[in-house]
N, CA, C and O atoms as a DFTB+ gen file, in Angstrom:
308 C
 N C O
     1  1     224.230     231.392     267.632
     2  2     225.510     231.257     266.979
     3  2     225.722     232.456     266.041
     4  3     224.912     232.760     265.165
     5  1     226.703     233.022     266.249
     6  2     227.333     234.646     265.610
     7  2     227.646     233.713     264.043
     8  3     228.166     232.597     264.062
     9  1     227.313     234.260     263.043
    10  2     227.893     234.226     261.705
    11  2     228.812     235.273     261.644
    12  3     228.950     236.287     262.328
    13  1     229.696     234.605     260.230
    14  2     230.304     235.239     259.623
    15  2     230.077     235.928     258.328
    16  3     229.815     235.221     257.355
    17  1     230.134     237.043     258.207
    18  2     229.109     237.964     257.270
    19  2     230.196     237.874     255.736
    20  3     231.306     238.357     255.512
    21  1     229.434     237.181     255.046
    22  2     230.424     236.850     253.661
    23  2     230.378     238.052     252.528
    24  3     229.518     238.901     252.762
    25  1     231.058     238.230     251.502
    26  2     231.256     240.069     251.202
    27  2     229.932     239.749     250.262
    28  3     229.158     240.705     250.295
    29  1     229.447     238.622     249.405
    30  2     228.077     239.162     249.290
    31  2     226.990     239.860     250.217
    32  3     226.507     240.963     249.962
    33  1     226.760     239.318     250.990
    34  2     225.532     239.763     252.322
    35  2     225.935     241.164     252.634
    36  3     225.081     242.046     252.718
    37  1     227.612     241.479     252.863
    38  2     228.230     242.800     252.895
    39  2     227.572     243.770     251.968
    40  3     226.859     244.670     252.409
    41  1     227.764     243.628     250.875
    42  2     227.840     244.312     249.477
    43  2     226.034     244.409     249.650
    44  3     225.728     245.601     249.701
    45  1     224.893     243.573     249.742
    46  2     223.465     243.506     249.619
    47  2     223.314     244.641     250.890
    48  3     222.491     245.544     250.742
    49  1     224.069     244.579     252.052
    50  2     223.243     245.515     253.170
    51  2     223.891     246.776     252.860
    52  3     223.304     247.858     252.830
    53  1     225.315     246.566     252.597
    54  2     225.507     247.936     252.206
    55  2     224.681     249.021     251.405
    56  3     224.385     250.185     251.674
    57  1     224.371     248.055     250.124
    58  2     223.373     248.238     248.993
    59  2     222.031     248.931     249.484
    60  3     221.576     249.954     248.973
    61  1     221.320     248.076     250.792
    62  2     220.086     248.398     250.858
    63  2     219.903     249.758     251.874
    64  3     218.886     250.433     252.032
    65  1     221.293     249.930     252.528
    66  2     221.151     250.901     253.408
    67  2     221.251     252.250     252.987
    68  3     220.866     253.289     253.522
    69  1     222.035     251.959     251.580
    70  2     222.438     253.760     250.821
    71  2     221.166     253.977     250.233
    72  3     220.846     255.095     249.830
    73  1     220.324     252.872     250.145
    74  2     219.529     252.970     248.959
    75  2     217.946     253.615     250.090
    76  3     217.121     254.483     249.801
    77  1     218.059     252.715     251.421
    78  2     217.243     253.414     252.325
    79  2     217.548     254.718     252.782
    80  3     216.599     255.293     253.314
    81  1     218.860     255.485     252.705
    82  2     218.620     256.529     253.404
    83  2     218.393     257.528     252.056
    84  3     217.679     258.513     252.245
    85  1     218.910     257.345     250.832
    86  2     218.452     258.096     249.540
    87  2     216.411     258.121     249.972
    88  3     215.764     259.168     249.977
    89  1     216.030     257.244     250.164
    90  2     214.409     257.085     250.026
    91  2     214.041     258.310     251.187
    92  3     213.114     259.119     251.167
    93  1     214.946     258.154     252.027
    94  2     214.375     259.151     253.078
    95  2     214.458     260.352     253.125
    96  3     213.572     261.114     253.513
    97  1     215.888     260.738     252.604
    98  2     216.107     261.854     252.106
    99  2     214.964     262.530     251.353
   100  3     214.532     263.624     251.718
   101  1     214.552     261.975     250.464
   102  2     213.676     262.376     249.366
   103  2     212.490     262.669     249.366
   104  3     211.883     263.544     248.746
   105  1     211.912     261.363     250.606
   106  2     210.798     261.056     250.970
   107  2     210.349     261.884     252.087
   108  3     209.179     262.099     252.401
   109  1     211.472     262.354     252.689
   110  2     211.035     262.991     254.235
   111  2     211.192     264.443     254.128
   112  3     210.420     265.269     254.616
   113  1     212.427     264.731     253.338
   114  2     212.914     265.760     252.734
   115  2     213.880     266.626     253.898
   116  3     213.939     267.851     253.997
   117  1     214.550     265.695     254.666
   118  2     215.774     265.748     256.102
   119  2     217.276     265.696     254.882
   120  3     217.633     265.255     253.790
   121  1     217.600     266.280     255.732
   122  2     219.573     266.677     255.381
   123  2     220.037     264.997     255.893
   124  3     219.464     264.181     256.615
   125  1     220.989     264.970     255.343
   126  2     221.534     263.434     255.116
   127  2     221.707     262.735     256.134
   128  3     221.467     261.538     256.286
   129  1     222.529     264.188     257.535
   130  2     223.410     263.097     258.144
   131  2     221.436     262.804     258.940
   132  3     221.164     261.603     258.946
   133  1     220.721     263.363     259.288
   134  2     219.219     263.067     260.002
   135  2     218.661     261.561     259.333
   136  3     218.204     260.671     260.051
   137  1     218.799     261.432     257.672
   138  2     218.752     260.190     257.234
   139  2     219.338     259.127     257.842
   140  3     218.734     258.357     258.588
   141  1     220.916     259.020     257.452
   142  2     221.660     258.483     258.520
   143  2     221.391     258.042     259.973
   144  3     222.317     257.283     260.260
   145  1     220.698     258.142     260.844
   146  2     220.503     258.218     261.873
   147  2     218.997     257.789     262.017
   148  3     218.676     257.311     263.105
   149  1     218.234     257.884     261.240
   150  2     216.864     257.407     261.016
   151  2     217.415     255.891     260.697
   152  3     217.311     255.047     261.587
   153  1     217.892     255.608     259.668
   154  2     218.093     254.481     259.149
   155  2     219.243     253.470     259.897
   156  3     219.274     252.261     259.667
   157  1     220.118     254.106     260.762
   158  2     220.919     253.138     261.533
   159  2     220.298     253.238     263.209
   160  3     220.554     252.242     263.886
   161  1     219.855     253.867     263.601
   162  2     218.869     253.597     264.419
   163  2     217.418     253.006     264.586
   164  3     216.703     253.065     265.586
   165  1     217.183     252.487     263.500
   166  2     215.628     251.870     263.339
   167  2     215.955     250.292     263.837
   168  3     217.024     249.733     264.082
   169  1     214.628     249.847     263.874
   170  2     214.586     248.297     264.341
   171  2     214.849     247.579     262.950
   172  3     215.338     246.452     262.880
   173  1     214.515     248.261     261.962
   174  2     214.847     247.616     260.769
   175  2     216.210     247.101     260.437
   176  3     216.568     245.965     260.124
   177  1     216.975     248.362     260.600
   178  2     218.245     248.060     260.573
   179  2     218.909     246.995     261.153
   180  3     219.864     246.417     260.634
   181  1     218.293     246.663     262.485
   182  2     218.644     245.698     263.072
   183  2     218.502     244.466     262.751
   184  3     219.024     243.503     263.314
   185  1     217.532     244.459     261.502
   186  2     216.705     243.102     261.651
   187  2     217.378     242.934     260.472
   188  3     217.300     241.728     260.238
   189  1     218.355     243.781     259.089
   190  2     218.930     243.492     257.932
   191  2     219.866     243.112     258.693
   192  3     219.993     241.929     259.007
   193  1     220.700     244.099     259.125
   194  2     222.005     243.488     259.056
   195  2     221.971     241.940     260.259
   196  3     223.099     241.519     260.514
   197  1     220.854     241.208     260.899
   198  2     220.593     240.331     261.673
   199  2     220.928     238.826     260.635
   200  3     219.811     238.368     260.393
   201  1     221.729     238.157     260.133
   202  2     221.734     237.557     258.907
   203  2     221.009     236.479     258.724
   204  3     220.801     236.065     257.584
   205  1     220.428     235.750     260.011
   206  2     219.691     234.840     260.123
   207  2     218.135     235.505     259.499
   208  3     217.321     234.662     259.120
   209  1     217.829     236.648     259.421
   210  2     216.818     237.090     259.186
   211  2     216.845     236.959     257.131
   212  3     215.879     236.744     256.398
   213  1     218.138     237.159     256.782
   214  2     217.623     237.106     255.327
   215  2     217.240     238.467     254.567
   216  3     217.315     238.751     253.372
   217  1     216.777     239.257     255.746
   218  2     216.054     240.610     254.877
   219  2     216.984     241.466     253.704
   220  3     216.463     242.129     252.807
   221  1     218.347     241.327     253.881
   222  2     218.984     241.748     252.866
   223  2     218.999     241.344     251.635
   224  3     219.552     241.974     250.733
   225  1     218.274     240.044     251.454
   226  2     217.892     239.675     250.189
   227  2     216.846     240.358     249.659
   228  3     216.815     240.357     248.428
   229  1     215.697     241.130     250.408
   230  2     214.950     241.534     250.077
   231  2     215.221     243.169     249.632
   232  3     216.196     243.828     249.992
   233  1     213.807     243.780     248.522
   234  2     214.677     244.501     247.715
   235  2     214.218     245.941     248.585
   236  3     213.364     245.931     249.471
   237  1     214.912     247.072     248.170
   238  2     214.879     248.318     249.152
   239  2     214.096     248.983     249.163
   240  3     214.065     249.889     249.996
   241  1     212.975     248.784     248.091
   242  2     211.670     249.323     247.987
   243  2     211.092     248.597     249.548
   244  3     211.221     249.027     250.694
   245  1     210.423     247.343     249.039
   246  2     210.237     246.478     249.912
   247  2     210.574     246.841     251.417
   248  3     209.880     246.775     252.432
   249  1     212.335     247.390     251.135
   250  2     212.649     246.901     252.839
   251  2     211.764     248.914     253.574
   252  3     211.460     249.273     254.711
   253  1     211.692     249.533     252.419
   254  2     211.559     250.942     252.748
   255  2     210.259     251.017     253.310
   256  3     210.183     251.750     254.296
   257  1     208.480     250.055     252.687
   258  2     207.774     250.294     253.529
   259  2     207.800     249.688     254.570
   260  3     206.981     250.120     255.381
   261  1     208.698     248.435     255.081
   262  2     208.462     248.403     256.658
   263  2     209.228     249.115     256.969
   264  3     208.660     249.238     258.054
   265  1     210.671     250.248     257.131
   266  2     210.710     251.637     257.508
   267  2     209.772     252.460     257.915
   268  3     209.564     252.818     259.074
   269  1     208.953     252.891     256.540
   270  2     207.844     254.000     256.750
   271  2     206.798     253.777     258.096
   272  3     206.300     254.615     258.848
   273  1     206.664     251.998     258.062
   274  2     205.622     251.515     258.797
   275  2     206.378     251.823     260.067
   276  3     205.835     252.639     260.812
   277  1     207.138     251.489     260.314
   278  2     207.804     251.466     262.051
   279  2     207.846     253.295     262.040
   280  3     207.181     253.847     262.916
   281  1     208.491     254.022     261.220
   282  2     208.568     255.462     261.687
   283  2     207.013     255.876     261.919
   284  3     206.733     256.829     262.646
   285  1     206.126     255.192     261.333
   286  2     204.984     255.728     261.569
   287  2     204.326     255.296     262.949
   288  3     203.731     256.082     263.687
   289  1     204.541     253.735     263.237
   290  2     203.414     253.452     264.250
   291  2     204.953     252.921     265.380
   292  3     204.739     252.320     266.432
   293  1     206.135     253.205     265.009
   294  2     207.016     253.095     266.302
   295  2     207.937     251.407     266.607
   296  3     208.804     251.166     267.447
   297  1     207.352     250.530     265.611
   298  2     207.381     249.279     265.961
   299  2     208.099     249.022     264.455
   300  3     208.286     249.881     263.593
   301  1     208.435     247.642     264.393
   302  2     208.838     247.393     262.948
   303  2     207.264     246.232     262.518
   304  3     206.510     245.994     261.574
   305  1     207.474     245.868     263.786
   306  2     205.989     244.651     263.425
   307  2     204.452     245.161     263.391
   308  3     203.543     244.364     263.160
């Protein structure tokens, strides 16, 4: 069953996604739009904005090492 994404949950993924590609930027030391594209192409991404999953509650530190972990070993799990 498809939800309807309410402007809190909006406002939290929005939140966690500027806040993930700032980490990468920084962290990886890639030009923005390469951030961009790391971060909306990952499995992660998929799994925040997924709402049954919840992960947007969780905070962007948090959501950044399972990032690091999937860019590293390819997987999110």
């Amino acid at each position: 069953m498809e939800q309807t994404m309410t402007k809190e949950q909006r406002f939290l993924i929005q939140n966690r996604v500027q806040r993930l590609i700032r980490f990468v930027i920084q962290d990886l030391e890639v030009p923005i739009l390469e951030a961009f594209d790391i971060v909306y192409n990952s499995q992660l991404y998929e799994r925040l904005v997924d709402l049954e999953t919840g992960m947007y509650y969780q905070s962007a530190v948090h959501l950044y090492s399972y990032l690091k972990r999937e860019l590293k070993t390819g997987t999110l799990a």
